[in-house]
C-alpha positions in Angstrom: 325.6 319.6 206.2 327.9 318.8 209.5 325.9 320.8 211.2 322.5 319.1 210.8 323.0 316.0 213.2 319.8 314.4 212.1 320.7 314.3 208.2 324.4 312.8 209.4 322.6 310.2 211.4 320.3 309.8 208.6 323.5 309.0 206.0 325.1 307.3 208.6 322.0 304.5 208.8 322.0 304.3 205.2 325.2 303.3 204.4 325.2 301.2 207.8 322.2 299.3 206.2 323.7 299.2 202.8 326.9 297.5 204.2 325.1 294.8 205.8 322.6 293.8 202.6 326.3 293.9 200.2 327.8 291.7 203.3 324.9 289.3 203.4 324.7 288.9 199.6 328.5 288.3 199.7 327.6 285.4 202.2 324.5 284.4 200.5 326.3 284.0 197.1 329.6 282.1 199.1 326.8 279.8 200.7 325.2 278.4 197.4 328.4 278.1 195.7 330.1 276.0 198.1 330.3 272.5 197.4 327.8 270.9 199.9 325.0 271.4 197.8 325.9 269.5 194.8 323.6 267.8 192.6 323.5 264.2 192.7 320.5 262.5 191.0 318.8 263.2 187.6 315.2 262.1 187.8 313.6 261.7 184.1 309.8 260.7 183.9 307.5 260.6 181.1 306.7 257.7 178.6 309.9 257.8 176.2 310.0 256.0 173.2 312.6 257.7 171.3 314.5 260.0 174.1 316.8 257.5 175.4 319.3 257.1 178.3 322.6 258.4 176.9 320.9 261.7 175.3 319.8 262.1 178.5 323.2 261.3 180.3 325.2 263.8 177.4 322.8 267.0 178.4 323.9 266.0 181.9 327.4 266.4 181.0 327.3 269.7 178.6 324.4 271.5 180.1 324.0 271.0 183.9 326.6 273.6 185.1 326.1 274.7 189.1 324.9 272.9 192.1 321.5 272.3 193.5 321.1 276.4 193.7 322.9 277.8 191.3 322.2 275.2 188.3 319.9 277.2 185.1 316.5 275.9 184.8 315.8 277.7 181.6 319.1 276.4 180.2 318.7 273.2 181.3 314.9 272.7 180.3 315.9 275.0 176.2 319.0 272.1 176.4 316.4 269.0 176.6 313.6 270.5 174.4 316.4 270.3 171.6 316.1 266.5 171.4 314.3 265.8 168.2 311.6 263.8 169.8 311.1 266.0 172.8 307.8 268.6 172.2 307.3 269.8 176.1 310.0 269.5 179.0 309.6 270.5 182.5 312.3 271.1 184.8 312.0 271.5 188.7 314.6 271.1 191.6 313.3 268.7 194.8 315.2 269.1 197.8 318.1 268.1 198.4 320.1 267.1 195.8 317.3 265.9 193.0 316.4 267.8 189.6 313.4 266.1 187.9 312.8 266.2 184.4 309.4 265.5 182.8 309.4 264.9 179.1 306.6 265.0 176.5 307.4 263.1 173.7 306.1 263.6 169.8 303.8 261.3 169.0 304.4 260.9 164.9 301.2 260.7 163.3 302.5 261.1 159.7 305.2 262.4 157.8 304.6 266.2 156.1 306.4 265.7 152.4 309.9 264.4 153.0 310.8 267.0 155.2 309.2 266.9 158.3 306.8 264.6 160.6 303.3 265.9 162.2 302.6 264.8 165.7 299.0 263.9 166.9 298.6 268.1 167.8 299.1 268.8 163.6 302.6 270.4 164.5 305.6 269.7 162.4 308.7 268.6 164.1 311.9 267.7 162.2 313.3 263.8 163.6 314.0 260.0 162.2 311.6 257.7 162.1 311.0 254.0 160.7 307.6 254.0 161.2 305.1 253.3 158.3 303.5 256.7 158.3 300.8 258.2 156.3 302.2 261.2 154.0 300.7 264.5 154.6 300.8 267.3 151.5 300.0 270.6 151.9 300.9 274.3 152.4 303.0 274.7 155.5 300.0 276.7 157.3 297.4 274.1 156.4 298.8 271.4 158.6 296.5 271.6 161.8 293.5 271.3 159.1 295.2 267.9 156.8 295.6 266.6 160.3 292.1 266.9 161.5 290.9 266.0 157.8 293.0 262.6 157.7 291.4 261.8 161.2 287.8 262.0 159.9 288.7 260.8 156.7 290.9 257.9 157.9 287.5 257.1 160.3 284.9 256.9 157.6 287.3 254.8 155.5 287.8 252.0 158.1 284.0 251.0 157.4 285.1 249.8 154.4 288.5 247.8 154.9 290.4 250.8 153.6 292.6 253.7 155.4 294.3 257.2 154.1 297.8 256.3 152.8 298.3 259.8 151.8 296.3 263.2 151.8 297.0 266.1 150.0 295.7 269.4 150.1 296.2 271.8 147.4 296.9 276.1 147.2 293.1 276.2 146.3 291.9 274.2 149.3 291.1 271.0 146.9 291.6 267.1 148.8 292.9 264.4 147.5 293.8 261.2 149.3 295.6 258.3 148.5 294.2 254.8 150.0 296.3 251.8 151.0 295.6 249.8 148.4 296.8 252.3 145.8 293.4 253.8 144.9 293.7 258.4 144.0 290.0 259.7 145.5 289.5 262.8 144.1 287.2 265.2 147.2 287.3 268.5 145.6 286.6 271.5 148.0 282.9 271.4 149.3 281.0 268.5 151.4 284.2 266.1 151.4 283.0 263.9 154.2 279.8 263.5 152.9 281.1 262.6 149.4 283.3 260.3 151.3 281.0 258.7 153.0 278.5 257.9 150.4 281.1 256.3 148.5 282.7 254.3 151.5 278.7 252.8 151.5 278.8 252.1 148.0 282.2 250.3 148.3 281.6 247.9 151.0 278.3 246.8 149.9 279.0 246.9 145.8 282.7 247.8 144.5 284.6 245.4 147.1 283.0 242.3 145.6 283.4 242.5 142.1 286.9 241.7 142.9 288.3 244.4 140.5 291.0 246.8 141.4 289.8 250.5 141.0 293.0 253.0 140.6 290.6 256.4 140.6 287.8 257.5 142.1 286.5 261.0 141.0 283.6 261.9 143.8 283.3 266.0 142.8 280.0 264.7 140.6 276.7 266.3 142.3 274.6 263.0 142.0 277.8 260.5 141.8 280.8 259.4 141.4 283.1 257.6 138.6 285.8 254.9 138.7 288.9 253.9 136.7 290.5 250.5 136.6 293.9 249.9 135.3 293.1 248.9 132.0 290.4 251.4 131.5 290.8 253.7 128.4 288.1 256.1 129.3 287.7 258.4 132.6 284.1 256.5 133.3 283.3 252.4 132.7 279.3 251.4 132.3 279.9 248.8 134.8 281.1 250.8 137.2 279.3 254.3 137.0 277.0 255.1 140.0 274.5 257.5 139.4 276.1 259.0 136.4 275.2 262.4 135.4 276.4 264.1 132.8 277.6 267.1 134.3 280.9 267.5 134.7 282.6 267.6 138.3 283.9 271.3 139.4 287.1 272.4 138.1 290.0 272.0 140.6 293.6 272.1 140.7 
């Protein structure tokens, strides 16, 4: 080998250039360590209900470790999507000494059993609330569909002064919903809406008036639907049959 200039000169420029990229990372890495490049404002935006100014302050404190350079995004960003009410964060430095922080917050459409709350996107997130919520029942892979059903249910219902209290859905894809006033409406599994619908119709124009408080509602009848008030002894009352037919609504569980 020492006597093959051009492979020593070869060598010789490798480990030249290798010592200058291992002295300029050494300088690099002293440079965005030193303290001239500090961090100094904490921008948040988004509309926050629930996130609130001294969660904000303690990530600041635990999580932000470095300076404008050396400080974690990823970290940082994992640290604020921990908040309870927090579904997206997005986390971006502006130069010189800002970090911005842009939060999505949840937006609680109803609460999923007694165990979690749904936001407005049918996903279950786990945080406190005092809000009067609707109650949403259901298995755990069902709740994107209970959310869009309580929507379109919720919608029909306003026509006639009523809205969903609760909803349920059962292992057997059967509905059932709860109203505000207290009233079970039993959906089945097939043409819900439509059920729905006819009987919102029927309620606004006929039921509403007689000024008589209806506890059940059974709609899984092909040509009608049946009604219990408190005091009723039987499943169906003359007065308040529509349509009757004697067949009996499909079996569900």
């Amino acid at each position: 080998m020492w006597d093959r200039p051009a492979l020593l000169n070869w060598i010789a420029n490798l480990l030249y250039a290798l010592s200058l990229l291992v002295m300029l990372y050494a300088a690099i890495y002293v440079v965005v360590h030193l303290p001239i490049f500090p961090l100094r404002e904490v921008k948040v935006d988004g509309q926050l209900a629930h996130v609130t100014r001294e969660q904000v302050q303690l990530i600041v404190a635990r999580h932000m470790k470095g300076n404008f350079f050396t400080l974690n995004l990823m970290k940082t960003r994992d640290a604020f999507e921990k908040l309870p009410w927090a579904r997206k964060v997005n986390v971006r430095r502006r130069w010189p000494d800002k970090l911005e922080v842009t939060i999505e917050e949840h937006r609680a459409l109803a609460r999923w059993g007694t165990v979690a709350l749904v936001n407005t996107h049918g996903e279950l997130f786990h945080a406190a609330s005092g809000q009067d919520l609707s109650v949403f029942y259901g298995p755990e892979d069902g709740v994107i569909e209970v959310a869009a059903r309580y929507e379109a249910f919720n919608q029909i219902l306003r026509g006639a002064n009523l809205e969903v209290a609760s909803i349920a859905l059962t292992p057997r894809r059967a509905w059932q919903l709860t109203t505000n006033d207290g009233m079970v409406v039993e959906l089945g599994r097939v043409d819900m809406q439509a059920r729905l619908e006819k009987f919102a119709n029927v309620y606004s124009s006929t039921i509403s008036r007689l000024n008589k408080k209806i506890t059940y509602v059974d709609l899984r009848y092909p040509n009608g639907f049946a009604v219990r008030r408190p005091a009723d002894s039987v499943k169906l009352n003359n007065e308040m049959l529509i349509n009757h037919t004697t067949k009996q609504p499909e079996a569900v569980t």
